[in-house]
C-alpha positions in Angstrom: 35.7 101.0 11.5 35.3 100.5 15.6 38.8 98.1 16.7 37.2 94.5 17.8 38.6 93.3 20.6 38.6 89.8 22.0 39.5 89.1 25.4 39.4 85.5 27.2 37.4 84.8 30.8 39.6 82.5 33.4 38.0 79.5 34.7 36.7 76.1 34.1 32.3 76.1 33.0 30.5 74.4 35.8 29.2 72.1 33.3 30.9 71.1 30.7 27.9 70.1 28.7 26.9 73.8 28.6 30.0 74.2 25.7 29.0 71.5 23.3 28.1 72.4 20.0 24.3 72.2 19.4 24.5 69.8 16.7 27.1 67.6 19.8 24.1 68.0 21.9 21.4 67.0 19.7 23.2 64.1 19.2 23.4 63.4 22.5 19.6 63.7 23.2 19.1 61.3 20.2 21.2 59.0 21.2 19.3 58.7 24.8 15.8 58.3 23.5 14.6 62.0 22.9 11.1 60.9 23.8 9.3 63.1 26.7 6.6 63.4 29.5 4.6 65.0 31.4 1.3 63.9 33.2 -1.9 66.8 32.3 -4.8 65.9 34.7 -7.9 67.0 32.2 -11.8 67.3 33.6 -14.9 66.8 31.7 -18.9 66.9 32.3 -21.1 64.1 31.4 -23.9 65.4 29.2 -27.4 64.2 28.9 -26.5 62.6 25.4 -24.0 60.6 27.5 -26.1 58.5 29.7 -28.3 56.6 27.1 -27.7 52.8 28.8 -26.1 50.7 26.0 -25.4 47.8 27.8 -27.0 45.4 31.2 -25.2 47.3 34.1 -23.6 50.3 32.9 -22.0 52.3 35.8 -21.2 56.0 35.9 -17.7 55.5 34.6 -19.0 53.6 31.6 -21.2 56.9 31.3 -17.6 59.1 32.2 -16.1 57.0 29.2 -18.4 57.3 26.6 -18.4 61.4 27.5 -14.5 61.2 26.9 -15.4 59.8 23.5 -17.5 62.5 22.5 -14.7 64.8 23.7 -12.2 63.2 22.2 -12.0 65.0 18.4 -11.6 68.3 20.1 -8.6 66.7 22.5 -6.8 65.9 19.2 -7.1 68.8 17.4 -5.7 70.9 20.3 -2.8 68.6 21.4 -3.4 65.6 18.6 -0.6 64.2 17.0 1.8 66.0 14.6 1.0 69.5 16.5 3.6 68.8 18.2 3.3 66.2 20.6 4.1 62.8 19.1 1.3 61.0 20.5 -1.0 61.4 23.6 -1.4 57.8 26.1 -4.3 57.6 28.7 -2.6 56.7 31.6 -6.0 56.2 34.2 -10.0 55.5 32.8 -12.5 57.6 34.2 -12.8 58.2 37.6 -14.5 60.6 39.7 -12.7 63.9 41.2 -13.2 66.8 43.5 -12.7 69.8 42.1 -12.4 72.5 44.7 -12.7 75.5 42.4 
């Protein structure tokens, strides 16, 4: 059987966060909220099927909105709740946007 040998490395860790246990550290995310962010930009067409006046004065972004509806099924089953994000907020309605492709 090889001989194990253990040897010790001088010096303090830069951070000593990077030593805690994981189970220390999960604790410590938890214990600060472990809720997190990011903002995804996301870009859709209006279709024909999406611009059938409903109401006195509809503008293009009631037109915009009423496309995000008919898109919104296939936005939850990619990133819907449970797989894995915890929920999904709409930060801005529908506005227009150059896309420079």
């Amino acid at each position: 059987m090889p001989e194990l040998k253990i040897i010790k490395i001088e010096g303090e860790p830069v951070d000593s966060t990077v030593v805690d246990h994981p189970s220390e550290m999960e604790r410590k995310i938890r214990a600060g909220g472990n809720r997190w962010r990011i903002v995804v930009e996301l870009t859709w067409d209006v279709t024909a099927e999406d611009i059938t006046p409903r109401w006195m004065g509809d503008t293009d972004e009631d037109f915009a909105n009423r496309a995000w509806y008919r898109i919104r099924e296939s936005l939850n089953a990619i990133i819907g709740k449970g797989r894995p994000f915890a929920h999904w907020h709409l930060i801005k309605r529908a506005h227009r946007c150059l896309e420079l492709d």
